[in-house]
C-alpha positions as CSV (number, residue, x, y, z in Angstrom):
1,X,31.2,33.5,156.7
2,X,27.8,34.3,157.6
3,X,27.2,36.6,161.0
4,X,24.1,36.1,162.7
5,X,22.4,38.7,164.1
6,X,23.3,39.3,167.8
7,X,20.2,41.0,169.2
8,X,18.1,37.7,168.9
9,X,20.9,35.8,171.0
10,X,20.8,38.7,173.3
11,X,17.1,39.1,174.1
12,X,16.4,35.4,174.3
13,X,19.2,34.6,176.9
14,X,18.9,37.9,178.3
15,X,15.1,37.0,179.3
16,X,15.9,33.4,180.9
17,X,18.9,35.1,182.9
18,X,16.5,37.9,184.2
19,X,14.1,35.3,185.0
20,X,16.2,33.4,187.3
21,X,17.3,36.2,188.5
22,X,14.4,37.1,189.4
23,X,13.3,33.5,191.0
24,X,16.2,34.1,192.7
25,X,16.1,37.4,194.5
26,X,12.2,36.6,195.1
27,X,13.8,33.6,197.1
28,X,16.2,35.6,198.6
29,X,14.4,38.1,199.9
30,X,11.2,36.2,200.9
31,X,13.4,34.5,203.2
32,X,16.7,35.8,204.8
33,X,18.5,34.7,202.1
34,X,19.5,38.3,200.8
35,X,21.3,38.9,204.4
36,X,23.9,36.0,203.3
37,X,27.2,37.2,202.5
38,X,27.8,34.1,199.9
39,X,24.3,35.8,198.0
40,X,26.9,37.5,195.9
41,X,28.7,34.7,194.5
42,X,25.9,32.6,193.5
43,X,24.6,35.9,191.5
44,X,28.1,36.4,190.3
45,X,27.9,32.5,188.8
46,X,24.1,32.9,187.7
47,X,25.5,36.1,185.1
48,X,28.4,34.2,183.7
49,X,26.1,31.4,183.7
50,X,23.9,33.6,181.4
51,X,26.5,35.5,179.7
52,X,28.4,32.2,178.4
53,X,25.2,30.6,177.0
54,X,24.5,33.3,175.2
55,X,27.4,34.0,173.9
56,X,27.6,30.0,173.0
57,X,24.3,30.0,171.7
58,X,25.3,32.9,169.1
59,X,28.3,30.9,168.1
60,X,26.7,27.7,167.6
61,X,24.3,29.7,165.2
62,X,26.8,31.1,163.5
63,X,28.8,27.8,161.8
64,X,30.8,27.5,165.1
65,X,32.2,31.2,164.1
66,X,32.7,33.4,166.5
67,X,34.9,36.9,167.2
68,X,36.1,38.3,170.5
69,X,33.7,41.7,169.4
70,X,31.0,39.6,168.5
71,X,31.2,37.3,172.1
72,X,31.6,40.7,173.4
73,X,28.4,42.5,172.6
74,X,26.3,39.2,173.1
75,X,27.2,39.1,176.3
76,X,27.3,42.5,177.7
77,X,23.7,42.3,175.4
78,X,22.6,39.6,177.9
79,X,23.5,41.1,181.0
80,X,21.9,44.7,180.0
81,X,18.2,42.7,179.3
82,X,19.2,40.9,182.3
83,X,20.2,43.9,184.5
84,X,16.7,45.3,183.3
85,X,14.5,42.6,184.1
86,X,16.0,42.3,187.8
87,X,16.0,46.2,188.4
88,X,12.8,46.1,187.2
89,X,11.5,43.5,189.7
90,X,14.0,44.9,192.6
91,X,12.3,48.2,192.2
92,X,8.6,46.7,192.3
93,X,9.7,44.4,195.2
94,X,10.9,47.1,197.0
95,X,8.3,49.7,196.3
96,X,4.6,47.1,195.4
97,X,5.3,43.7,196.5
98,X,7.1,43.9,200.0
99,X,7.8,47.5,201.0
100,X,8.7,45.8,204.4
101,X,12.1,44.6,202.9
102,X,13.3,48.4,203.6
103,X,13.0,48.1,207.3
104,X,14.4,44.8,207.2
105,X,17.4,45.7,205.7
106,X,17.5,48.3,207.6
107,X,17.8,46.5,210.6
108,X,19.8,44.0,209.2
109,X,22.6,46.7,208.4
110,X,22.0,48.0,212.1
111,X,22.8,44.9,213.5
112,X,26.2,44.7,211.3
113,X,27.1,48.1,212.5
114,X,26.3,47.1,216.4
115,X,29.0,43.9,216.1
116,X,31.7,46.5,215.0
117,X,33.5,47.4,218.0
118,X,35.0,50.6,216.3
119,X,31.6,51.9,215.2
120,X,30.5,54.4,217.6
121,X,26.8,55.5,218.5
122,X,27.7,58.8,216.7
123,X,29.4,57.0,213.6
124,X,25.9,54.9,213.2
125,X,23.9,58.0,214.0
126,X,25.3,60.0,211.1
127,X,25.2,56.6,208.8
128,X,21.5,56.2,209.3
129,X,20.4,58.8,206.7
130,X,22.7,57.5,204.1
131,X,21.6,54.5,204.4
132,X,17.1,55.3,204.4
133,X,18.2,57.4,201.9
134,X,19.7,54.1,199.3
135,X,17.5,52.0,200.7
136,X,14.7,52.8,198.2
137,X,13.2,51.2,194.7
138,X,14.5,53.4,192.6
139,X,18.0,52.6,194.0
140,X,17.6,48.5,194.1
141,X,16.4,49.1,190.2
142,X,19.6,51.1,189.5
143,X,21.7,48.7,191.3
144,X,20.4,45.2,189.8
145,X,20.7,47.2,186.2
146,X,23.9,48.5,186.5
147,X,25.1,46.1,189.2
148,X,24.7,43.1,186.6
149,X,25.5,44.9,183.6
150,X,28.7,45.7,184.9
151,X,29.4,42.1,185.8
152,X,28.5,40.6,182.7
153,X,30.8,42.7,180.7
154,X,33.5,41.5,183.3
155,X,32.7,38.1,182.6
156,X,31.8,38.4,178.6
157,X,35.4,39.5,178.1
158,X,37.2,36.6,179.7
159,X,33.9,34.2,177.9
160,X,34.6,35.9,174.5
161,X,38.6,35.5,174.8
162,X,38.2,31.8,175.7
163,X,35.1,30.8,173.3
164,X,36.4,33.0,169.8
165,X,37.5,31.6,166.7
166,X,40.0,34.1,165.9
């Protein structure tokens, strides 16, 4: 049985899934999308999306042959280019494109805080810092690497369990 290489598989669906990520966020944040609680689910379908046609992709190169290590690494592969492309653009959106997407999360997170009765003036005093102090580029790039990295391996074990040929 002949293995295909996985880093080809990797990069290629690795770069559409950090491309519609990053349609995505530009979406969500150009509007008020990126407020919406349900913004995390359609991100969480939008990796597995990407994480099971790569991981598909390898196996239909590969004779229909596929191991659970080898579905592994192609996805988790997908999700790292992925999670690099999206921190990438999070960090220039933050920091180039719309620097003003600080304040408004910022405010968005202040209103949150106000609508919970057991929050008190001091509580979101002594929260304020924290949250200036995340609410940066270098953060958003950290987060959208790690953030989808994390939930691409998450997803690449359940995809490589069901999709293997072992």
């Amino acid at each position: 049985m002949e293995n295909q290489q996985t880093m080809p598989y990797a990069l290629k669906w690795g770069g559409i899934l950090g491309g519609v990520l990053v349609i995505f966020y530009w979406w969500a944040y150009a509007g008020t999308l990126f407020s919406s609680p349900g913004i995390n689910y359609l991100t969480w379908l939008l990796v597995a999306g990407g994480a099971f046609m790569g991981i598909k992709a390898y196996k239909d190169g590969n004779n229909q042959y596929l191991t659970f290590g080898q579905g592994l690494t192609v996805g988790t592969l997908v999700s790292l280019f992925a999670g690099l492309i999206e921190g990438v653009f999070k960090y220039l959106y933050y920091e180039v494109i719309d620097p003003g997407v600080k304040q408004r999360v910022l405010d968005m997170v202040m209103v949150e805080m106000e609508k919970n009765p057991e929050m008190t003036e001091e509580m979101m005093d002594a929260a304020l810092p924290m949250i200036e102090m995340t609410n940066t580029g270098w953060v958003a790039l950290a987060t959208g690497l790690l953030g989808t990295l994390i939930l691409g391996v998450i997803f690449s074990l359940v995809i490589a369990g069901i999709l293997r040929s072992d």
